[in-house]
MDAnalysis code that builds the backbone (N, CA, C; Angstrom):
import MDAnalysis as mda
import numpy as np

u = mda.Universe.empty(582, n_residues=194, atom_resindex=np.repeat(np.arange(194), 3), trajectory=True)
u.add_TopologyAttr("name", ["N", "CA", "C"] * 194)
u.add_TopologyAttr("resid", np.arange(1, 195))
u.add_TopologyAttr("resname", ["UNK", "UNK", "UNK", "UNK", "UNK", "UNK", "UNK", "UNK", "UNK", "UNK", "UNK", "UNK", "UNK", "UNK", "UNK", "UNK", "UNK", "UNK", "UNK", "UNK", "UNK", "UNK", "UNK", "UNK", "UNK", "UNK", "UNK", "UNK", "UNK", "UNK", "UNK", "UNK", "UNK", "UNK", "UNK", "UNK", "UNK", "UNK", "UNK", "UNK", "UNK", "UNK", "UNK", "UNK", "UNK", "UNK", "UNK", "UNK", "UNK", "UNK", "UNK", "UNK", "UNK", "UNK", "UNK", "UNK", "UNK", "UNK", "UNK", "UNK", "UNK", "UNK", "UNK", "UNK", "UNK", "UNK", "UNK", "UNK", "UNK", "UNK", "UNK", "UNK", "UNK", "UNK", "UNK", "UNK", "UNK", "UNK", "UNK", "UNK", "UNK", "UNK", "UNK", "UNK", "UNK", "UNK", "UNK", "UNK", "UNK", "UNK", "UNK", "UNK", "UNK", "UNK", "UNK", "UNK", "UNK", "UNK", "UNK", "UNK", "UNK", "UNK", "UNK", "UNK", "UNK", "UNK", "UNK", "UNK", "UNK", "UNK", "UNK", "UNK", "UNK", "UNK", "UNK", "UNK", "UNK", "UNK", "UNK", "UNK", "UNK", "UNK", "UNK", "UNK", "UNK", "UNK", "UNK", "UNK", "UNK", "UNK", "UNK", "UNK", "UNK", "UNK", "UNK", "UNK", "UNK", "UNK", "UNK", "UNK", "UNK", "UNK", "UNK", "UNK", "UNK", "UNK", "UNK", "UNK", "UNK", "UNK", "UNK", "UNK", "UNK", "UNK", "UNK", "UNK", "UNK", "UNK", "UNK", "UNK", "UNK", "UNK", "UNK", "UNK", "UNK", "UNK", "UNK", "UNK", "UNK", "UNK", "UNK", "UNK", "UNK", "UNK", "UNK", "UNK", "UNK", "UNK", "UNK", "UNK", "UNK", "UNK", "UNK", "UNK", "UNK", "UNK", "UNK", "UNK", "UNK", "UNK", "UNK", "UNK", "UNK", "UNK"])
u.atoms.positions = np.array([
    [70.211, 263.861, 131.153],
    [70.093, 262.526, 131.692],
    [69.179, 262.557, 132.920],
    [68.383, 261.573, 132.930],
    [67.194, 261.304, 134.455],
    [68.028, 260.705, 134.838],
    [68.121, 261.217, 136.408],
    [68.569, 260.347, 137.277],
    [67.214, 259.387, 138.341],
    [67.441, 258.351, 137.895],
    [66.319, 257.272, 138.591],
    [66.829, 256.917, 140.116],
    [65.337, 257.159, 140.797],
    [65.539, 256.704, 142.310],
    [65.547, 255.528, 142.616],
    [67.115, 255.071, 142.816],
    [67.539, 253.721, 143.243],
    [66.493, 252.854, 144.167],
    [66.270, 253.630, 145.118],
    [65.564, 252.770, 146.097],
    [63.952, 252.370, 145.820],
    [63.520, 253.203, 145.012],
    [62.118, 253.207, 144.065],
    [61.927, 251.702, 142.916],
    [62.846, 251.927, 142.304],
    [63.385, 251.362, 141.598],
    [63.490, 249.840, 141.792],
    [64.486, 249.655, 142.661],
    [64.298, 248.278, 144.041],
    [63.120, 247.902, 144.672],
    [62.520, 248.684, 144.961],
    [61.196, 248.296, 145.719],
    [60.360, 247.766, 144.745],
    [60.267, 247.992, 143.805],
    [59.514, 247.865, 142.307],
    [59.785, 246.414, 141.846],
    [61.538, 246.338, 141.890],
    [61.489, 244.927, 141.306],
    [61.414, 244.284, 142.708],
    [61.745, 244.283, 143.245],
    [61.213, 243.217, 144.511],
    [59.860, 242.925, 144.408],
    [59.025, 243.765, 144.558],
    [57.629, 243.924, 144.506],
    [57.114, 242.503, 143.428],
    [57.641, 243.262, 142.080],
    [57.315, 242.250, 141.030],
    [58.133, 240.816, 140.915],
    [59.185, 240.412, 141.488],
    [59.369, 239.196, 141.674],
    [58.790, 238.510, 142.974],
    [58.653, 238.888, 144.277],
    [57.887, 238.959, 145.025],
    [56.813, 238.130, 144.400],
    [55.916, 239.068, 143.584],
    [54.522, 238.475, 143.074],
    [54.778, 237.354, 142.088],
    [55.592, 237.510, 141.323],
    [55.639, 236.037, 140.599],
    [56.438, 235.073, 141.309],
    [57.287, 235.219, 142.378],
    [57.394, 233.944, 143.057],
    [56.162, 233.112, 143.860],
    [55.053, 234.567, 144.349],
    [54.492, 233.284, 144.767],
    [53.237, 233.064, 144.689],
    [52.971, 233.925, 143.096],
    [52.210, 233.204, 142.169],
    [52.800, 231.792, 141.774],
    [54.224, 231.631, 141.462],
    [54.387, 230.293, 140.964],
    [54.432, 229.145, 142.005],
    [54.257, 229.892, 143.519],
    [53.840, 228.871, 144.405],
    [52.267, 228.329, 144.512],
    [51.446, 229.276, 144.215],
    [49.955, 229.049, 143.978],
    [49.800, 227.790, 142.921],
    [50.670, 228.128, 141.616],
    [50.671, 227.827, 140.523],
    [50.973, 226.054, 141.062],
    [51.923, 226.077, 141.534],
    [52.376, 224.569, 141.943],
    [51.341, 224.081, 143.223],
    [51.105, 224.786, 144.017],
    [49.979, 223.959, 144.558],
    [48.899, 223.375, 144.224],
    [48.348, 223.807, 142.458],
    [47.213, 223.959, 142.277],
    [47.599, 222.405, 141.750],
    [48.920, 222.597, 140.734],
    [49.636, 221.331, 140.286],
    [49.641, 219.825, 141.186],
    [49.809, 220.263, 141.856],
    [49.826, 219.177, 143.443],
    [48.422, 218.782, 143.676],
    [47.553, 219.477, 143.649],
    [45.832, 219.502, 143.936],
    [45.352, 218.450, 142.737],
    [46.116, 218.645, 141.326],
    [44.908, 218.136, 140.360],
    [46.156, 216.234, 140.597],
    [47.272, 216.603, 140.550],
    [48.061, 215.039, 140.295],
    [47.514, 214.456, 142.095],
    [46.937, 215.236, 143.397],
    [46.334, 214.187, 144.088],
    [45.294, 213.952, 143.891],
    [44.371, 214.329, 143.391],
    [42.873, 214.220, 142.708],
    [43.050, 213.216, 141.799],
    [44.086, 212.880, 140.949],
    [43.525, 211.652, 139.914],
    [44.840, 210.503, 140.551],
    [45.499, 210.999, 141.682],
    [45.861, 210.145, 141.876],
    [47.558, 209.606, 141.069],
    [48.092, 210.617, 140.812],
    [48.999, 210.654, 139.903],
    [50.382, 210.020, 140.222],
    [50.849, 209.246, 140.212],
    [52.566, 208.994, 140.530],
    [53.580, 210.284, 139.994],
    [55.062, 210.093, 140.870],
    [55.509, 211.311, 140.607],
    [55.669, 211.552, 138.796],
    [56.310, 210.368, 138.661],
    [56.933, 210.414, 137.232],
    [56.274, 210.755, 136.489],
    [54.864, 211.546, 136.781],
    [53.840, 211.266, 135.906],
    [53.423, 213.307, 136.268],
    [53.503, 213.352, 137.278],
    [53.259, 214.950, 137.599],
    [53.307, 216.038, 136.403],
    [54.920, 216.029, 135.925],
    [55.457, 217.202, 135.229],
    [54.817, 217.106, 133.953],
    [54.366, 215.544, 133.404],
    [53.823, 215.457, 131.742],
    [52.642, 215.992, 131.633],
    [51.626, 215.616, 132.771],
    [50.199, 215.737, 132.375],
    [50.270, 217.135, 132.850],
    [50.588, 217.682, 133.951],
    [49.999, 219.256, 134.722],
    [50.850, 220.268, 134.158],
    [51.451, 219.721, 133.289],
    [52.361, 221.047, 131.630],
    [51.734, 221.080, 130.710],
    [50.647, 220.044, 130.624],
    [49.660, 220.551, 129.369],
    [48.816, 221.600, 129.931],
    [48.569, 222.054, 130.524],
    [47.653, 223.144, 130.980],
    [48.699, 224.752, 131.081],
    [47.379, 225.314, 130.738],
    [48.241, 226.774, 131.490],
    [47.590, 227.370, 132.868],
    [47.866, 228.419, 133.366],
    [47.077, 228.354, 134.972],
    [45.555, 228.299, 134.665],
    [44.917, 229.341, 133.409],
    [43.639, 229.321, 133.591],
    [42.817, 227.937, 133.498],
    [43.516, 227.320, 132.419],
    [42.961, 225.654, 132.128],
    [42.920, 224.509, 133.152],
    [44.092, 224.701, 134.449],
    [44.571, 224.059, 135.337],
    [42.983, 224.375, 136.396],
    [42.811, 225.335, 136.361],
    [41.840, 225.867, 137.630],
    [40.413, 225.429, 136.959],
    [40.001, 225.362, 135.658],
    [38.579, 224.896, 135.513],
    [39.025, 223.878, 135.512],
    [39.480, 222.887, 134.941],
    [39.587, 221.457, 135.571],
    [39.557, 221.012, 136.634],
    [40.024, 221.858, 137.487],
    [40.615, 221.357, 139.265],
    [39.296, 222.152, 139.421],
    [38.283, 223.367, 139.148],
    [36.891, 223.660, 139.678],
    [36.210, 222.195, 139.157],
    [36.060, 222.093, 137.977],
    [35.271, 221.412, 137.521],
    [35.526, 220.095, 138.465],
    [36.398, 219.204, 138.689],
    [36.966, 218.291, 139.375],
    [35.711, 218.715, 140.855],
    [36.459, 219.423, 141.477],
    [35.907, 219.469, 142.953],
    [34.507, 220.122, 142.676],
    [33.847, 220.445, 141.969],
    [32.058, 220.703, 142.131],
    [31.079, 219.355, 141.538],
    [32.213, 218.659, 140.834],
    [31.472, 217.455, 140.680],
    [30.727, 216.656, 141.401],
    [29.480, 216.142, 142.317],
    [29.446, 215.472, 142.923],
    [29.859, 216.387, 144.373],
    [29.528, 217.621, 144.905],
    [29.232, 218.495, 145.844],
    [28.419, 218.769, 145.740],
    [27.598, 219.141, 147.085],
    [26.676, 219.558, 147.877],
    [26.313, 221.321, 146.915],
    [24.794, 222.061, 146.984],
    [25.576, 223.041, 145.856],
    [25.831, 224.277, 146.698],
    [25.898, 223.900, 148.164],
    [26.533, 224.966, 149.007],
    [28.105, 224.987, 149.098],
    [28.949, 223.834, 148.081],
    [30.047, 223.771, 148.471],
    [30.403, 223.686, 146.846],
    [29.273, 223.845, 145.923],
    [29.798, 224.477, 144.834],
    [29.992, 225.869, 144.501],
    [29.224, 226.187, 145.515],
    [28.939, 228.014, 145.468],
    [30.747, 228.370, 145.668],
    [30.908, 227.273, 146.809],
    [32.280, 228.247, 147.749],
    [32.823, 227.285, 146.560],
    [33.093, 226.339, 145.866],
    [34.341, 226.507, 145.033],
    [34.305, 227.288, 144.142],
    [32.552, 227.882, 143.318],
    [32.740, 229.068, 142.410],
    [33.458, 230.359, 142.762],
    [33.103, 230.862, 144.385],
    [33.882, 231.370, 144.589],
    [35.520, 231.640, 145.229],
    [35.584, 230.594, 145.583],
    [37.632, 230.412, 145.368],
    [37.783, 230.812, 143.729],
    [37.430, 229.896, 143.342],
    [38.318, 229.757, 141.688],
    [37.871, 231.301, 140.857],
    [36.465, 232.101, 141.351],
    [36.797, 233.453, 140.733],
    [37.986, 234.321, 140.960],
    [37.815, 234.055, 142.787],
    [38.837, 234.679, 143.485],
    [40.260, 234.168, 142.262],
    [40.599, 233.431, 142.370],
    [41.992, 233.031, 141.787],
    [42.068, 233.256, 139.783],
    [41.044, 232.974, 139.843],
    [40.971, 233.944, 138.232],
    [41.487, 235.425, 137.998],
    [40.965, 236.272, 139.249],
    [41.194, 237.276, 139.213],
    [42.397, 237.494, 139.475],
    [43.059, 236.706, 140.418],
    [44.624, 236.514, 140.303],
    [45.226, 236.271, 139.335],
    [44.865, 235.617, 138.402],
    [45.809, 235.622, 137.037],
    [45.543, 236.587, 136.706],
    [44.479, 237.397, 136.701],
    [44.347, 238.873, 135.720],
    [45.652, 239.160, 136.159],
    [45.816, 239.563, 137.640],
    [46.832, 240.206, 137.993],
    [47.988, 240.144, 137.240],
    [48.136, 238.735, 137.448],
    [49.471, 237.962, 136.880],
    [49.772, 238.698, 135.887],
    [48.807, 238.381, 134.842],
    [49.024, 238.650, 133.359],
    [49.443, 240.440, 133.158],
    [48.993, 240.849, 134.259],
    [49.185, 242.336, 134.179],
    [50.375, 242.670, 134.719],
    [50.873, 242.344, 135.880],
    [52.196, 242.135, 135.846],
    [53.102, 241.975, 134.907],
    [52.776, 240.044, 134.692],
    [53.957, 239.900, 133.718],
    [54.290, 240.010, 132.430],
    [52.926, 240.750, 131.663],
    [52.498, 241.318, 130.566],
    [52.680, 242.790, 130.179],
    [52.927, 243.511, 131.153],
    [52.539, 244.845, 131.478],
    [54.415, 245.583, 130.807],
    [53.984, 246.883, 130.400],
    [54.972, 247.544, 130.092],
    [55.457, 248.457, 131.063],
    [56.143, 248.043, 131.817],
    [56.588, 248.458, 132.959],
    [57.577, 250.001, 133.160],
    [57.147, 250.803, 134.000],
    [58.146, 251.631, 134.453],
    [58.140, 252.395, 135.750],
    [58.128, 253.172, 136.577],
    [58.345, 252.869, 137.557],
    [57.147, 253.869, 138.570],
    [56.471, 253.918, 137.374],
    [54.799, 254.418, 137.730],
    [53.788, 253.876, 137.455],
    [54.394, 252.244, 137.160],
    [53.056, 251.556, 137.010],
    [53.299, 250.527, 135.551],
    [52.413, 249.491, 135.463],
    [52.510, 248.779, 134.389],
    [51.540, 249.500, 133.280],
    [51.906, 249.180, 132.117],
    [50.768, 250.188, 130.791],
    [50.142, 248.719, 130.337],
    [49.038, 248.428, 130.631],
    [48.625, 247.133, 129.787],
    [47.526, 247.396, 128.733],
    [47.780, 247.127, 127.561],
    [46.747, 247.096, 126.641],
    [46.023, 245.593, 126.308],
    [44.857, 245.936, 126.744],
    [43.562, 244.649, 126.512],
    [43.407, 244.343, 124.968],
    [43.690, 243.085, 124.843],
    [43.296, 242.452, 123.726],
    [42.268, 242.499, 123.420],
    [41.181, 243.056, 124.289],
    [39.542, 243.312, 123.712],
    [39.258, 244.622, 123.373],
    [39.741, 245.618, 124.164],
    [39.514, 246.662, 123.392],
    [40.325, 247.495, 123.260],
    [41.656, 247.368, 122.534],
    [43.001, 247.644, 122.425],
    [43.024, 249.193, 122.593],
    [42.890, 249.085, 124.047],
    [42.641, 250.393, 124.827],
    [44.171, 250.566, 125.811],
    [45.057, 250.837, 126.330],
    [45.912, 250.870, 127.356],
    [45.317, 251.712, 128.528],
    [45.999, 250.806, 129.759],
    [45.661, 251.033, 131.390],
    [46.901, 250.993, 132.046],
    [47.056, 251.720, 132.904],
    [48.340, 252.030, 133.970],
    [47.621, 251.105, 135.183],
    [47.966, 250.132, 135.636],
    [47.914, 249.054, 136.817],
    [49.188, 249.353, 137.622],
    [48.910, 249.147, 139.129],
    [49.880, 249.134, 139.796],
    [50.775, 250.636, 140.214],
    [50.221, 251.881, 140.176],
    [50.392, 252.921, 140.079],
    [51.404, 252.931, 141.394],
    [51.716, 252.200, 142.240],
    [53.052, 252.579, 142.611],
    [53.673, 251.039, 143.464],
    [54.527, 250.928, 143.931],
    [55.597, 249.010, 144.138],
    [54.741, 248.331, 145.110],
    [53.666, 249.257, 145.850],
    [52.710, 248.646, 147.334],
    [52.120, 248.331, 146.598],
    [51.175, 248.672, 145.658],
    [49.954, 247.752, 145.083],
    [50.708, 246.325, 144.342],
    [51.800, 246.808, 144.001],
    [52.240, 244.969, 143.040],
    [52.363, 244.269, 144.810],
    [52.982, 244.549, 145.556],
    [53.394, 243.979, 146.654],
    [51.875, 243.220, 147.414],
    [51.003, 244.021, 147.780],
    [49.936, 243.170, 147.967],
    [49.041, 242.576, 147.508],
    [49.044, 243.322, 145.973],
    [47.901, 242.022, 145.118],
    [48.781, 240.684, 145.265],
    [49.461, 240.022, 145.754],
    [50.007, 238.828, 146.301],
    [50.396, 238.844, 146.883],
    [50.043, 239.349, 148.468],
    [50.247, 238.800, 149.714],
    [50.041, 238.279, 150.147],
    [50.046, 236.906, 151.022],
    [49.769, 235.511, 151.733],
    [48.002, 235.913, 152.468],
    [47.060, 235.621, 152.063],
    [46.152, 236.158, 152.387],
    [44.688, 235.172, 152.389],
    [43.883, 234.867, 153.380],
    [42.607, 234.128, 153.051],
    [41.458, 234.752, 153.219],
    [40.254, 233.899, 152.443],
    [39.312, 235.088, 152.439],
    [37.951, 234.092, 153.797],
    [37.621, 235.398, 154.018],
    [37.097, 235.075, 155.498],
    [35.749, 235.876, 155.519],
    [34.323, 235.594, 155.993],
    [33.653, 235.446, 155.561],
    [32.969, 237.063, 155.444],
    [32.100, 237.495, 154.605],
    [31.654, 239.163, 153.951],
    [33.220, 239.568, 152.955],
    [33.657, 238.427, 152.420],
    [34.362, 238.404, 151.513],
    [35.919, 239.531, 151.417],
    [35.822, 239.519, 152.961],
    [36.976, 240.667, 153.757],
    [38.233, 239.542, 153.280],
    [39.598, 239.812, 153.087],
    [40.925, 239.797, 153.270],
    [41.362, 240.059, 154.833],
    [41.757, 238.540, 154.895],
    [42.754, 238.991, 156.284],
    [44.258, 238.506, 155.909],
    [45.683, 238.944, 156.611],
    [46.821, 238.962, 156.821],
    [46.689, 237.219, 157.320],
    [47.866, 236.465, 156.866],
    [48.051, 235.307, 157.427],
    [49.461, 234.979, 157.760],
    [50.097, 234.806, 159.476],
    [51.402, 235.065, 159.883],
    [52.189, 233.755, 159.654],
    [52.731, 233.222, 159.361],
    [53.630, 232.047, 159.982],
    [54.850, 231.720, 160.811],
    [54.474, 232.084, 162.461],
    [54.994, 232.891, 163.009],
    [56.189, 231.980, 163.015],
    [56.859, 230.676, 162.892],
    [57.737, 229.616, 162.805],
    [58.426, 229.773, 162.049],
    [58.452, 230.266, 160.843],
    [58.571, 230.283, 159.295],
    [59.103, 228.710, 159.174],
    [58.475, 227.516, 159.274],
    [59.152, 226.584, 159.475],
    [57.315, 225.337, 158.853],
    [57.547, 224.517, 158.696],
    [56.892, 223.514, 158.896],
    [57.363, 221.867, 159.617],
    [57.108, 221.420, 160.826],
    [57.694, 220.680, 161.481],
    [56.453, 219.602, 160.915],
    [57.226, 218.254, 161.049],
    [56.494, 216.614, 160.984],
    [56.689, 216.086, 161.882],
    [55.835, 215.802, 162.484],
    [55.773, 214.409, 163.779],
    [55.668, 213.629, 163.039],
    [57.086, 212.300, 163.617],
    [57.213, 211.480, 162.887],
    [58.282, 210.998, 163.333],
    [58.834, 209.976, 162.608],
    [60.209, 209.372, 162.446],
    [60.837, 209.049, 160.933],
    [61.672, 209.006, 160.429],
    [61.779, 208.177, 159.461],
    [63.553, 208.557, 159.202],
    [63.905, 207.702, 158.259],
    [65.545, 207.631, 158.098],
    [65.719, 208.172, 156.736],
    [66.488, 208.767, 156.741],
    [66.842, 208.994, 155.008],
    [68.486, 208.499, 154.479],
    [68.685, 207.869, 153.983],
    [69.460, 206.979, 153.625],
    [70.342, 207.986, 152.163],
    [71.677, 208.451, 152.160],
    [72.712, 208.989, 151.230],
    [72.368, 208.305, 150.363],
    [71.731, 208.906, 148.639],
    [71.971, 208.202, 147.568],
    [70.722, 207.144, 147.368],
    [69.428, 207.708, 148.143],
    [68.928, 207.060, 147.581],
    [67.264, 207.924, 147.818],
    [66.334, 208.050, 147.197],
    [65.262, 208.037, 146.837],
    [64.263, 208.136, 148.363],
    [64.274, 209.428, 148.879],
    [62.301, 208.844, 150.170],
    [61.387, 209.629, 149.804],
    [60.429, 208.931, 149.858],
    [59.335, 209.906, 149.322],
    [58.166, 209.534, 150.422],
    [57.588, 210.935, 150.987],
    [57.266, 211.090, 152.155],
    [55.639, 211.670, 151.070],
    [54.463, 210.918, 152.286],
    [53.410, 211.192, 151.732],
    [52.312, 212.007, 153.052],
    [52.061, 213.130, 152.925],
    [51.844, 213.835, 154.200],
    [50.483, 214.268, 153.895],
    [49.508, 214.636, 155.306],
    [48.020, 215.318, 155.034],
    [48.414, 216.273, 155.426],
    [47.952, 217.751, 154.383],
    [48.349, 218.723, 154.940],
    [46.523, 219.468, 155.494],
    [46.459, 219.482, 157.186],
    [45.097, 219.988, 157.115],
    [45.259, 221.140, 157.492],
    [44.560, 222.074, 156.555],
    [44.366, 223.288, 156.174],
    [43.414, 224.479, 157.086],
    [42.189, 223.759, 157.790],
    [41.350, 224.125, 158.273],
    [41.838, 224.156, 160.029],
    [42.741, 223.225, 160.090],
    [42.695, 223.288, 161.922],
    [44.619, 223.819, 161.917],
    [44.885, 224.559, 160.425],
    [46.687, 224.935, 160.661],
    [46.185, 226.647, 160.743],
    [44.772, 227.041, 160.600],
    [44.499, 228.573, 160.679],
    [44.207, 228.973, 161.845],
    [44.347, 229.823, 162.908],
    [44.201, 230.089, 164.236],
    [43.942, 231.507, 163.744],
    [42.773, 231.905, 164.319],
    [41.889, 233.562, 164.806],
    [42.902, 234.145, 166.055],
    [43.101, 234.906, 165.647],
    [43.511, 235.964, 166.869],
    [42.921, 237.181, 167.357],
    [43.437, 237.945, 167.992],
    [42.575, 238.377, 168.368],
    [42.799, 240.089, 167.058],
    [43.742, 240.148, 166.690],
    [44.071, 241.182, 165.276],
    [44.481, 239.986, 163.906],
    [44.426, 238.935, 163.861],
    [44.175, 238.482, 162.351],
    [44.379, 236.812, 162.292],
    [44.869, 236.280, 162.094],
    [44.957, 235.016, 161.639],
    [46.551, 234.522, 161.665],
    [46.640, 233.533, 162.380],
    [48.348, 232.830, 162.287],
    [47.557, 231.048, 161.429],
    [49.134, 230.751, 161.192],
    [49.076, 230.063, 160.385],
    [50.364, 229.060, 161.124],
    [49.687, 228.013, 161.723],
    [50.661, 226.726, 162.331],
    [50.129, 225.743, 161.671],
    [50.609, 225.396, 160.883],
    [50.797, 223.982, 159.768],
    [50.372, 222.880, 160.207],
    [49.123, 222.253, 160.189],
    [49.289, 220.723, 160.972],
    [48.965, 219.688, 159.980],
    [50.270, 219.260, 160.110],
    [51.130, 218.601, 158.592],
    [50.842, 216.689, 159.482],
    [50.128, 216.093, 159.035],
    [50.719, 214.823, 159.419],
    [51.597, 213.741, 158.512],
    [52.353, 213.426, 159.027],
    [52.977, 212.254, 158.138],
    [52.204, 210.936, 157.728],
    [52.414, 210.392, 156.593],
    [51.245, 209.274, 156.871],
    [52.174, 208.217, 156.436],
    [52.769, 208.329, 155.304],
    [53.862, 207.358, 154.918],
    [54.836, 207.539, 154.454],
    [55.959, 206.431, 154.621],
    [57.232, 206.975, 154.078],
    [58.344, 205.817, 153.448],
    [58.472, 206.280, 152.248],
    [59.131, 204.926, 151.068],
    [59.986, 205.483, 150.133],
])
């Protein structure tokens, strides 16, 4: 009988749920991106952005935002949406992958060859780590030192019944440079609330 190292073992699946939790947070933001782009009511979210799968979701939502851009700001959405392509590779290698505790075995549907990915629980752990890309196409660390997102605002929420809060989330002035990497303070405004 092998005796398997518990704590190896653990680190491994953490690692890999880790990455698919927040891949499926990517996954839902992207969801959120295409139903505010056409403008979608809620009731309407879960029907249309379930016909897609992630890769189909992201050329639509590229195709969407290079439409009618500048082509210096098609360049940078070609490159986000490679960037995030290559994240589903991941995905798929992950959650595709024949797992054991030296790595996933994935065999390519193109050249039904098998590959060991992920050769030990740190590489699953940071191919999805909270991370933006910053410019010579470097990876930096992004902190949220609050773990919190606060709203300036007011509003009442009433037992038993329905609020639906409609917020700008700006992205560009919630990233702060430091002087070793990047924090991340949310500047969330409220805009309406019904």
């Amino acid at each position: 009988m092998i005796k398997v190292n518990d704590d190896l073992e653990r680190e491994v699946y953490e690692a890999i749920g880790r990455f698919i939790f927040w891949f499926s947070k990517l996954e839902g933001m992207m969801k959120a991106d295409l139903a505010g782009m056409l403008d979608l009511d809620n009731d309407y979210l879960d029907p249309v952005t379930s016909a897609f799968d992630f890769a189909q979701l992201c050329k639509v939502l590229a195709a969407m935002r290079r439409k009618g851009s500048a082509p210096d700001d098609q360049k940078k959405v070609d490159e986000f949406y490679n960037e995030v392509f290559k994240l589903n590779d991941r995905r798929n290698q992950v959650a595709h992958g024949d797992w054991t505790l030296s790595g996933a075995r994935v065999v390519s549907r193109h050249t039904r060859t098998a590959t060991i990915h992920f050769d030990n629980a740190s590489t699953v752990a940071t191919a999805c780590a909270p991370s933006i890309t910053v410019p010579g196409r470097r990876f930096a660390n992004v902190k949220v030192p609050s773990g919190e997102v606060k709203l300036n605002g007011t509003f009442t929420l009433t037992a038993g019944t329905a609020t639906t809060l409609l917020l700008d989330f700006d992205g560009e002035s919630s990233i702060e440079k430091t002087g070793n990497g990047y924090l991340m303070k949310p500047v969330v405004r409220l805009v309406s609330v019904q």
